[in-house]
N, C-alpha and C positions, 0 to 999 in steps of 0.2 A: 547481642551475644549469639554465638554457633556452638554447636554441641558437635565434636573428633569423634567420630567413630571407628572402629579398628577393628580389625581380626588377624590369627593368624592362618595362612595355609600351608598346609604340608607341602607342593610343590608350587611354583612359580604360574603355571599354568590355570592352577583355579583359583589363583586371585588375578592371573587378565581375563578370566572369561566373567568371573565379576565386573570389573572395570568393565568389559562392554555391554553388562547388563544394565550400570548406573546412565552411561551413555545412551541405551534407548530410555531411557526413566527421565531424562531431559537433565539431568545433574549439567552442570558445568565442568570441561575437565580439567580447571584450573583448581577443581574442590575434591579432587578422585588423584592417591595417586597407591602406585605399587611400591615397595619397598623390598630391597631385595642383597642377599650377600653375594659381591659380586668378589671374584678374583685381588680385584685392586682394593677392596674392601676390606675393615678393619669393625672391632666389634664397636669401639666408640665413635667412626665415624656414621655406622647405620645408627646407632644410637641417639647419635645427634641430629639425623637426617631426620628419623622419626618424633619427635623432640620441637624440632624449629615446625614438624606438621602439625602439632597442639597437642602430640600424644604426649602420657602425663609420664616423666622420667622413670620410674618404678613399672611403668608398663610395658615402656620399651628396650626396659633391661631385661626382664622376662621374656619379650619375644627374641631380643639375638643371644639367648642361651638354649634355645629351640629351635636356631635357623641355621645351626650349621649344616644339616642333610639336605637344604635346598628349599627350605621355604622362605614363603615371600608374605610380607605384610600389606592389609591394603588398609588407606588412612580414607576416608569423606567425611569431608566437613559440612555439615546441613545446616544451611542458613535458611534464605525466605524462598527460594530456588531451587527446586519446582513448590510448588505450594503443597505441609505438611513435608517437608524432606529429612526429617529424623525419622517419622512414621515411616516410610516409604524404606528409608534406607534402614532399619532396620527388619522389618518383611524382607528382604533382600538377603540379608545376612543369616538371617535366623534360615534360610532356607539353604544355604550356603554349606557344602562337606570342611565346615572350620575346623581348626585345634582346641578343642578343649581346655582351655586357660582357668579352669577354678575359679579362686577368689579373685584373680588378677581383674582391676575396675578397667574397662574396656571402653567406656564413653568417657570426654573429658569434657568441661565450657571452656570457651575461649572467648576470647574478644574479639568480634567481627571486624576487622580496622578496615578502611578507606582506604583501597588501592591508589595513589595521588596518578594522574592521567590530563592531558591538555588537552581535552576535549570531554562535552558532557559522554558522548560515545566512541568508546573506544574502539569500533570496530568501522567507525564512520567518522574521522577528525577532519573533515572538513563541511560538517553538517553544521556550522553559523558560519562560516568562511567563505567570502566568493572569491570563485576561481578566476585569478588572472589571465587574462590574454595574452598567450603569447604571439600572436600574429596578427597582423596590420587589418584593421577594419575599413569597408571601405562603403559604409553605410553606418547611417542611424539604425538599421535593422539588418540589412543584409551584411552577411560576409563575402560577399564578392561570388558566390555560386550561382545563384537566380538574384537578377535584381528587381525589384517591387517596380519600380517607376519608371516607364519606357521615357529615353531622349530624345523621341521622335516629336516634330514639332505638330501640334492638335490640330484638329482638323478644324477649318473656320466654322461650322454647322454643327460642331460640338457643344453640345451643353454643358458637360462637365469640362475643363481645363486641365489638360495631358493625359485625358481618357478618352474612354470610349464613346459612341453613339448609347443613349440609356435604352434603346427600344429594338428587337428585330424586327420588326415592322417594316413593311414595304413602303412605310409612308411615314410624314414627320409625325411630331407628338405637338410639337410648337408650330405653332402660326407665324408666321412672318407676316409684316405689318401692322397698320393700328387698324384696331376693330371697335368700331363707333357706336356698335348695339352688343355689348358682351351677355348674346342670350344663344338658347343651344335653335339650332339652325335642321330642319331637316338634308339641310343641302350642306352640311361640313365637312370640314377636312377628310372624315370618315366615312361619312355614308356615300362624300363623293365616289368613292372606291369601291365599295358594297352594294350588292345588285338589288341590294331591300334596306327600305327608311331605319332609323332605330327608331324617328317618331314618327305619329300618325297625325296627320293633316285633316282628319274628318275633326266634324263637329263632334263636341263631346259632351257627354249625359250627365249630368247631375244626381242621378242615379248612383248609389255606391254599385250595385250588380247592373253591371251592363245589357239594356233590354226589360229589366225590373223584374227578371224571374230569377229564381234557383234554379242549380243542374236539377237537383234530386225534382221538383216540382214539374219541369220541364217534360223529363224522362216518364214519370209514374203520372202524371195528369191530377196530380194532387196539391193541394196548395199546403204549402209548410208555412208561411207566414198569412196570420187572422186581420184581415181588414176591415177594423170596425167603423 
């Protein structure tokens, strides 16, 4: 259910400066409207206008027997949108230079009904829809601007197939030939190139600290490890 709210105003002007007050208040403006005797206007077709907006018939007989000098009605409907928006729209109104209506009942219920719409969102119909192509593809991925997979034919010393070299390196990653002891070599591929070993060729200590001392021992002349 939604609750019609209404007032009258004496000129047309302070009920749109209303309407753009409901407008920063977040209202919808499909729930905000003005009402107004216009020229081409007749008293039962505002009547009806106001009428089809939920105002309650007896009310909005009352307001176009007070609108012939140029006032204008303003109708919101407060549903769940903005959250508390009867609260809200009535502080609006109450602060509002309205007409004075007595007894005339000013709020009406109405039944909220379901706009019917082809889409869960109306302002976005094609948010479950994929969009069709209308022009020639000319890839599993590309559209013919950049394409992903050079034609060029790979280089024989390629590793990868229709890419590139995996390494900037000056030098291979892979070995070429069979290698009959696959253990690390101080003379490899690598260190051939490099003016220093990555391994060391000396004998090596059994020792977890190389030499059997600590820094800190070494430095201060103190021994940090008890040798009983």
């Amino acid at each position: 259910m939604a609750t019609v709210i209404s007032r009258l105003f004496s000129a047309e002007a302070g009920a749109n400066k209303v309407a753009k007050t409901f407008e920063r208040a977040r209202f919808p403006r499909r729930d905000t409207h003005v009402v107004r005797m216009g020229e081409d206007h007749t008293v039962a077709s505002v009547t009806d206008a106001m009428v089809s907006l939920g105002v309650a018939e007896e009310t909005a007989r009352a307001y176009t027997s007070k609108m012939a000098d140029g006032g204008a009605v303003f109708v919101v409907k407060a549903t769940y949108k903005p959250l508390t928006a009867k609260t809200i729209a009535r502080e609006i109104l109450d602060a509002a230079d309205t007409v004075d209506m007595g007894a005339v009942e000013e709020e009406n219920w109405v039944k909220d009904e379901i706009e019917p719409m082809s889409s869960v969102l109306d302002d976005h119909p094609l948010f479950f829809t994929r969009v069709r192509e209308t022009h020639e593809r000319k890839g599993p991925v590309t559209a013919g601007i950049m394409p992903l997979l050079s034609k060029r034919k790979p280089h024989s010393s390629s590793v990868i197939s229709g890419g590139k070299k995996m390494s900037f390196w000056p030098m291979p990653l892979l070995r070429e030939g069979l290698i009959t002891k696959p253990r690390l070599r101080k003379d490899g591929p690598v260190t051939a190139r490099l003016p220093f070993p990555l391994l060391s060729g000396g004998k090596r200590d059994k020792s977890v600290i190389p030499g059997g001392k600590l820094i800190v021992e070494e430095n201060l002349g103190i021994p940090s490890i008890i040798r009983r």
